[in-house]
C-alpha positions as CSV (number, residue, x, y, z in Angstrom):
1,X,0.0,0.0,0.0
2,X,2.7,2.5,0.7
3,X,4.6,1.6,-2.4
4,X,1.3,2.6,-4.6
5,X,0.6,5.7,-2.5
6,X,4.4,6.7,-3.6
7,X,3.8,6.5,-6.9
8,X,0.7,8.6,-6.6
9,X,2.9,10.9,-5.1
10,X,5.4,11.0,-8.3
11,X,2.7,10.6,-10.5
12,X,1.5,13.9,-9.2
13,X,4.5,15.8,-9.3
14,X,5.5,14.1,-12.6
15,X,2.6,15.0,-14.4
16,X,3.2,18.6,-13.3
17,X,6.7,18.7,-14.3
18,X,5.2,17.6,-17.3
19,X,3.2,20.1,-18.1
20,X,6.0,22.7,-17.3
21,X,8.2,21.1,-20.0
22,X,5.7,21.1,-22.4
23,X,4.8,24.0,-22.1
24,X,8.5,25.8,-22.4
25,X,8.8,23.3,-25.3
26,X,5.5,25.0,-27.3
27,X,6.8,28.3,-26.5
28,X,10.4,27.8,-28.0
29,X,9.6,25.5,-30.9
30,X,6.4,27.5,-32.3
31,X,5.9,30.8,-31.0
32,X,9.5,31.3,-29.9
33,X,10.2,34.1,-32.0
34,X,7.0,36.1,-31.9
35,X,7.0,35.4,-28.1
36,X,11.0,37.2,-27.6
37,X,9.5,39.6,-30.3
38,X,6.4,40.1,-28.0
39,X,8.7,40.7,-24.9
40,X,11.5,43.3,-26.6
41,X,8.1,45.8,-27.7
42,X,7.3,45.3,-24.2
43,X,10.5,46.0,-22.8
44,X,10.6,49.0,-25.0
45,X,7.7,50.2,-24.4
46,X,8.0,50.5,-20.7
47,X,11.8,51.7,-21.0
48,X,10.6,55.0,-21.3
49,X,8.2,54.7,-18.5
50,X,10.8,52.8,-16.5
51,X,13.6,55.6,-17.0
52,X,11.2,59.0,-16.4
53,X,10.0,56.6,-12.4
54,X,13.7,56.3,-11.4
55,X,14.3,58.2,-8.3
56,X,16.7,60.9,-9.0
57,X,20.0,61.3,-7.0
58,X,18.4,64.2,-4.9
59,X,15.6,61.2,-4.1
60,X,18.8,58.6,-3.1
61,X,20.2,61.2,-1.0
62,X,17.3,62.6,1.0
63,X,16.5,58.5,1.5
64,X,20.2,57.9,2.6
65,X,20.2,60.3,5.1
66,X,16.5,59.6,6.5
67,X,18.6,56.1,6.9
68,X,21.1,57.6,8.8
69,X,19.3,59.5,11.2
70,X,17.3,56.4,11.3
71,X,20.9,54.8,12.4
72,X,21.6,57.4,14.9
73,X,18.6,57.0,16.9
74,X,18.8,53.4,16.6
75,X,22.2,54.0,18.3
76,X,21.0,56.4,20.5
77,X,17.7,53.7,21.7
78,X,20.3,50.9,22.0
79,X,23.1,53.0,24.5
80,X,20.1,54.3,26.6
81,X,18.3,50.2,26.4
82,X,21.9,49.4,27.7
83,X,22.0,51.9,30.3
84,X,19.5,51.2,31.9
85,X,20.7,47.3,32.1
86,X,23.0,48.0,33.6
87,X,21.3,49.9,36.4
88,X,18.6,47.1,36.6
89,X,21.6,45.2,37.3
90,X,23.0,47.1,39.6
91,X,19.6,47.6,41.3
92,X,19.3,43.5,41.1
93,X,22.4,43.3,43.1
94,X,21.4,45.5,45.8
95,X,18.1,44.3,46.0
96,X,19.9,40.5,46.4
97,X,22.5,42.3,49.2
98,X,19.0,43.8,51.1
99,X,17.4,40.4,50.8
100,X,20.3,38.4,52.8
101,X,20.7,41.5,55.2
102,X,16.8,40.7,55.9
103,X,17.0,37.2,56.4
104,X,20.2,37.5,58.5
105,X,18.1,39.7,60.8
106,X,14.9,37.8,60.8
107,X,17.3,34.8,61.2
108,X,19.0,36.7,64.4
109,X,15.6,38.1,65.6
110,X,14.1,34.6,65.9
111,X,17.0,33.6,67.5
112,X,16.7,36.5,70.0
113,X,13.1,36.0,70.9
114,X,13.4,32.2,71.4
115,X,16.5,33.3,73.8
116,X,13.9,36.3,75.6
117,X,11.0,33.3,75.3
118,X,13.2,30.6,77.1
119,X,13.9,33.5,80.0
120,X,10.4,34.4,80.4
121,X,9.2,30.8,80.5
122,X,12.3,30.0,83.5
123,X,11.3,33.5,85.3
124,X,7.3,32.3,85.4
125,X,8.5,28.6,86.8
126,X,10.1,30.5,89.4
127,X,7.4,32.6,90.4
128,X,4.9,29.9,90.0
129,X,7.6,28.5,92.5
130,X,7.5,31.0,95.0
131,X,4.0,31.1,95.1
132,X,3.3,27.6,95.6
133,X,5.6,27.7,98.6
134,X,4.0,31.2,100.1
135,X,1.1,30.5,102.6
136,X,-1.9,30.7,100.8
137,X,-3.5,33.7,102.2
138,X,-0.4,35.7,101.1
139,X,-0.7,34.5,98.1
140,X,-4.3,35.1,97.7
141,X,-3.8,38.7,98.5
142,X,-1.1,39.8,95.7
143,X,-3.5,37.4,93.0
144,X,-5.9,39.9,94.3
145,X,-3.8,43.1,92.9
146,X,-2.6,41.2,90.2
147,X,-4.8,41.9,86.5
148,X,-6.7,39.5,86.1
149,X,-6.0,37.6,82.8
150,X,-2.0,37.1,84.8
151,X,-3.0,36.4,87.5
152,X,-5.2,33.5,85.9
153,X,-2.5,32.5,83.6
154,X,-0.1,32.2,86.7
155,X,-2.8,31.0,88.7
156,X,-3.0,27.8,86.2
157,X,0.9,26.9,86.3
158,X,0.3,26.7,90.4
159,X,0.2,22.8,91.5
160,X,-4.5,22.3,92.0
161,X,-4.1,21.5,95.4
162,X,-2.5,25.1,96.4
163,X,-4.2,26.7,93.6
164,X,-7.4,25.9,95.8
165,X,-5.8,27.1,99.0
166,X,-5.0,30.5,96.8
167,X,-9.0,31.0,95.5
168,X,-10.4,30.0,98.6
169,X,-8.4,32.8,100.2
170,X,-9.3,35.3,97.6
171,X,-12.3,37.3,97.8
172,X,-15.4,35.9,95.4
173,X,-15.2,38.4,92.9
174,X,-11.4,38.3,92.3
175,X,-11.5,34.3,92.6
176,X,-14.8,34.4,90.4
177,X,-12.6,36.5,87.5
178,X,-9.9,34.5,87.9
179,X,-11.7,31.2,87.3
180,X,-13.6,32.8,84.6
181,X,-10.6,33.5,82.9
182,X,-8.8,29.8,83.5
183,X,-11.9,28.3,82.1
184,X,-12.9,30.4,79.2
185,X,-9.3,30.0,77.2
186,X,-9.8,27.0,75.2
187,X,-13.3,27.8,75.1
188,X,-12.2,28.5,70.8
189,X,-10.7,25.5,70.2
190,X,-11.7,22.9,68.5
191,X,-13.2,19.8,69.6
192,X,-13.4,17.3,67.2
């Protein structure tokens, strides 16, 4: 099947080869001479035409220097394209310097504020500490002073059994808050 559809294919272009032949054949072997004599009247005729449309050399001039000027702002385009390259470039190499300066410092700020967590977190075991070892009626009266959402927050860290002995000591409104507080701050999360 492909070996038929490939002669198809040069049958095709064959047959117009053909007709190309034949035809430049007819043209030389019958009409030859009237066709050449057909073509020289033509090309005399339109000689004169031909010569009187020819740009004169004013006409070349004024189109060369149109190209020049076309040149020189070409030139002109291409410095000021590379010009301002090169201060993208530049710009692209501070804005690189910038970007490693700011991840240096986020880098050292996260650093710092796990360091100030860590202190923070070993300064409130300590007072949750000292509080579990004050008696609870001292206690109870500096929770009392203390705002509220701290003093809940501290009040949590506290061991249950003294945390008792510190609300039962406080006055109902201040315990009340307090407990409030404890008890409301997962109230948000999710349960399932």
């Amino acid at each position: 099947m492909a070996a038929s559809a490939g002669r198809r294919a040069i049958g095709g272009v064959g047959l117009i080869v053909l007709c190309f032949v034949g035809s430049a054949a007819l043209r030389l072997a019958s009409n030859g001479q009237a066709f050449a004599e057909e073509l020289g009247a033509l090309a005399e005729a339109e000689g004169a035409d031909t010569i009187a449309s020819c740009p004169t050399i004013e006409d070349a001039e004024t189109l060369l220097g149109a190209i020049r000027e076309r040149e020189d702002d070409l030139a002109k385009e291409s410095l000021r394209l590379a010009e301002r390259s090169q201060t993208l470039t530049v710009a692209e190499a501070k804005l690189a310097e910038q970007l490693v300066a700011f991840e240096t410092a986020q880098k050292n700020l996260e650093a710092t504020l796990a360091v100030a967590d860590k202190a923070a977190e070993r300064d409130i075991d300590r007072m949750t500490t000292v509080y579990e070892n004050m008696k609870p009626a001292e206690a109870a009266k500096i929770f009392e002073r203390m705002d509220v959402a701290f003093a809940a927050g501290l009040l949590a860290r506290v061991r249950p059994e003294v945390a008792a002995q510190v609300l039962a000591a406080m006055n109902a409104d201040s315990a009340y808050a307090v407990t409030l507080t404890i008890a409301s701050r997962n109230h948000a999360v999710p349960t399932e």
